[in-house]
C-alpha positions as CSV (number, residue, x, y, z in Angstrom):
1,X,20.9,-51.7,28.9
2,X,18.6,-52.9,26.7
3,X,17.6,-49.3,25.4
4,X,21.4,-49.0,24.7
5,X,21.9,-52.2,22.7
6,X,18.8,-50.8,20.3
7,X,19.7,-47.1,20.3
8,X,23.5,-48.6,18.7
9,X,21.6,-51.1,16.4
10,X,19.7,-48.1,15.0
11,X,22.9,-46.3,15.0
12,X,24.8,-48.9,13.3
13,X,22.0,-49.9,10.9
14,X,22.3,-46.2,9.5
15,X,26.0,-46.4,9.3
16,X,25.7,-49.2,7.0
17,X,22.5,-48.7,4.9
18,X,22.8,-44.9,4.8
19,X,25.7,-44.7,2.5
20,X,24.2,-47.6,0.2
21,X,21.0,-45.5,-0.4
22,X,22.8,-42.6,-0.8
23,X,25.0,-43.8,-3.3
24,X,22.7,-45.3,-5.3
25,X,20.8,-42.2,-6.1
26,X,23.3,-39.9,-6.2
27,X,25.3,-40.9,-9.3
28,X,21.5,-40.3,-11.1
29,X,21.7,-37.2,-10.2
30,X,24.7,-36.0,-11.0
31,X,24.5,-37.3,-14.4
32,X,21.2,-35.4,-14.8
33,X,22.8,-31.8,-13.4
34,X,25.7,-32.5,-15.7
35,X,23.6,-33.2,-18.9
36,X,21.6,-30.1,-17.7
37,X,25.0,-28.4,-17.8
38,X,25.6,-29.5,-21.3
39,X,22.5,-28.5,-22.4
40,X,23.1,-25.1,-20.5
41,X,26.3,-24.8,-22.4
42,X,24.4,-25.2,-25.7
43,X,22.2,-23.2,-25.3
44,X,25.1,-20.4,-24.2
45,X,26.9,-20.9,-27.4
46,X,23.7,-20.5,-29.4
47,X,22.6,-17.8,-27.8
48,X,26.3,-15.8,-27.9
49,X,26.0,-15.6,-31.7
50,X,25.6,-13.9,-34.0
51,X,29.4,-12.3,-33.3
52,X,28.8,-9.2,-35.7
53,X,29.5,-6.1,-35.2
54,X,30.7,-2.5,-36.7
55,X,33.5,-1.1,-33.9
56,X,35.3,-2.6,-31.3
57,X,32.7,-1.1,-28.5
58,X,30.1,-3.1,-30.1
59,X,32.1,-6.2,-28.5
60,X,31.8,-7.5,-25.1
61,X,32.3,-10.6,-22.7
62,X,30.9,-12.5,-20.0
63,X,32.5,-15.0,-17.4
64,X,31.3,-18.2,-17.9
65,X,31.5,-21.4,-14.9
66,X,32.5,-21.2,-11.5
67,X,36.4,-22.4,-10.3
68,X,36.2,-23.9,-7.0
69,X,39.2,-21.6,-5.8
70,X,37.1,-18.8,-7.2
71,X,36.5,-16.6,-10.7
72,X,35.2,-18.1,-14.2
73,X,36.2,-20.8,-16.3
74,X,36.2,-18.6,-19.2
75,X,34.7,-16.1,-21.1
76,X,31.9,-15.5,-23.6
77,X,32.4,-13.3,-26.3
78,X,28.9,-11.4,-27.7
79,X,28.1,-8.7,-29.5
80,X,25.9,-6.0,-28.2
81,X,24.4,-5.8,-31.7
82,X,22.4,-9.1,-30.4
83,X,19.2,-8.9,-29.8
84,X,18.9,-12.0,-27.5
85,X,21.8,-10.6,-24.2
86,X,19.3,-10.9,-21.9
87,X,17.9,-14.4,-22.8
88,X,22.1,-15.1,-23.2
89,X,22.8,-13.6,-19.3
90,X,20.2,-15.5,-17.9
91,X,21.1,-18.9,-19.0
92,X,24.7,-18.2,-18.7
93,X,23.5,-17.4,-14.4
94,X,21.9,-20.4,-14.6
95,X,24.4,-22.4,-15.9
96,X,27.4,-20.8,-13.5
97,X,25.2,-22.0,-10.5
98,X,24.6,-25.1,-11.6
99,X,28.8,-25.6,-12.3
100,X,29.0,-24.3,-9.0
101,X,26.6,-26.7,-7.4
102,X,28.2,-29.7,-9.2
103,X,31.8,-28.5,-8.2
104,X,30.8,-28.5,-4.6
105,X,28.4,-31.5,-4.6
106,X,31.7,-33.3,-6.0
107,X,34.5,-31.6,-3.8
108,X,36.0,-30.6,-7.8
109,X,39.2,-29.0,-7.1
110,X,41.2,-26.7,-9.5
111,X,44.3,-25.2,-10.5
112,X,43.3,-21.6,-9.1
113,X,44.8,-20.2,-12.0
114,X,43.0,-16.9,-13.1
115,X,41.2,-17.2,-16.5
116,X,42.3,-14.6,-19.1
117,X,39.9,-12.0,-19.7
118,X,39.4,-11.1,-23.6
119,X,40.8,-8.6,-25.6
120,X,38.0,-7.6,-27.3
121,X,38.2,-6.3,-31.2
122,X,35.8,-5.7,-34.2
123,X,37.8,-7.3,-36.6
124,X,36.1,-8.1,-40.5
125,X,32.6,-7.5,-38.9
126,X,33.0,-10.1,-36.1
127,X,34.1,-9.3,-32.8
128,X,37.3,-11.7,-31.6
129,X,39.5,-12.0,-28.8
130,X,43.2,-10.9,-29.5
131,X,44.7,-12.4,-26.4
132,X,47.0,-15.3,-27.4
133,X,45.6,-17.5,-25.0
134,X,42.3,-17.1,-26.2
135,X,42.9,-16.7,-29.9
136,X,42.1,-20.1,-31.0
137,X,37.9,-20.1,-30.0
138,X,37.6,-16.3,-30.7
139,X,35.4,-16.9,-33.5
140,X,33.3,-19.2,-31.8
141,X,32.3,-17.1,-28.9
142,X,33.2,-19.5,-26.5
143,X,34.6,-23.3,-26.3
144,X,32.7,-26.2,-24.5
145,X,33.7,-26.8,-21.2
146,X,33.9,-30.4,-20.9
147,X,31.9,-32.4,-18.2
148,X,33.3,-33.5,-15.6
149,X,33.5,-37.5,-16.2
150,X,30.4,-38.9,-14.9
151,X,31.1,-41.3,-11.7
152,X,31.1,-45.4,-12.4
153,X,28.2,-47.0,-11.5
């Protein structure tokens, strides 16, 4: 009996100090991954440019973040006239799994719409996207994703 009345104090005692030492550490963390994220999506933006080009084959796209139902965010618009894609397609991996991770780590839940893909065109020596929905960051190459709020401490 005795065995029993320690095995449920350990028990218990985990069930009530767990959660507090999880939660304290946890909101650090997920403020680092999403001001990793940020940085990620800097760096993305940076290295998406320049947007020149000669023809509309000279335009391409990328899918940028990870929907919890499934399928990018968005897309990145880059020119295969820049020199830096490879640089551009690794940090754009890294930051896709790192959305990912942060979705799941947060149970993040979306609309399951589908993002748009671009319609791609070489337009005054700069490649843009012609799809209405899309129109408006064309230019840019892509538009921050915002972070998800950060939790309250």
């Amino acid at each position: 009996m005795r065995n029993l009345k320690q095995a449920l104090f350990i028990v218990v005692s985990g069930l009530l100090i767990g959660p507090a030492a999880y939660s304290a550490d946890a909101p650090q963390k997920l403020d680092k991954r999403i001001a990793q994220r940020a940085r990620l999506n800097d760096e993305v933006l940076r290295l998406s440019q320049p947007l020149t080009c000669k023809a509309d084959s000279d335009c391409a796209s990328l899918a940028m973040g990870s929907k919890p139902c499934g399928g990018p965010w968005k897309f990145v618009l880059y020119s295969k006239r820049n020199s830096k894609i490879p640089a551009l397609k690794k940090k754009l991996d890294e930051y896709n799994k790192l959305d990912q991770k942060i979705n799941e780590s947060q149970q993040v839940m979306s609309d399951c719409s589908v993002a748009i893909e671009p319609i791609l065109k070489c337009e005054k020596s700069m490649c843009i996207d012609t799809a209405s929905a899309n129109a408006g960051n064309a230019r840019e190459g892509l538009e921050k994703i915002a972070p998800a709020p950060a939790p309250k401490h």
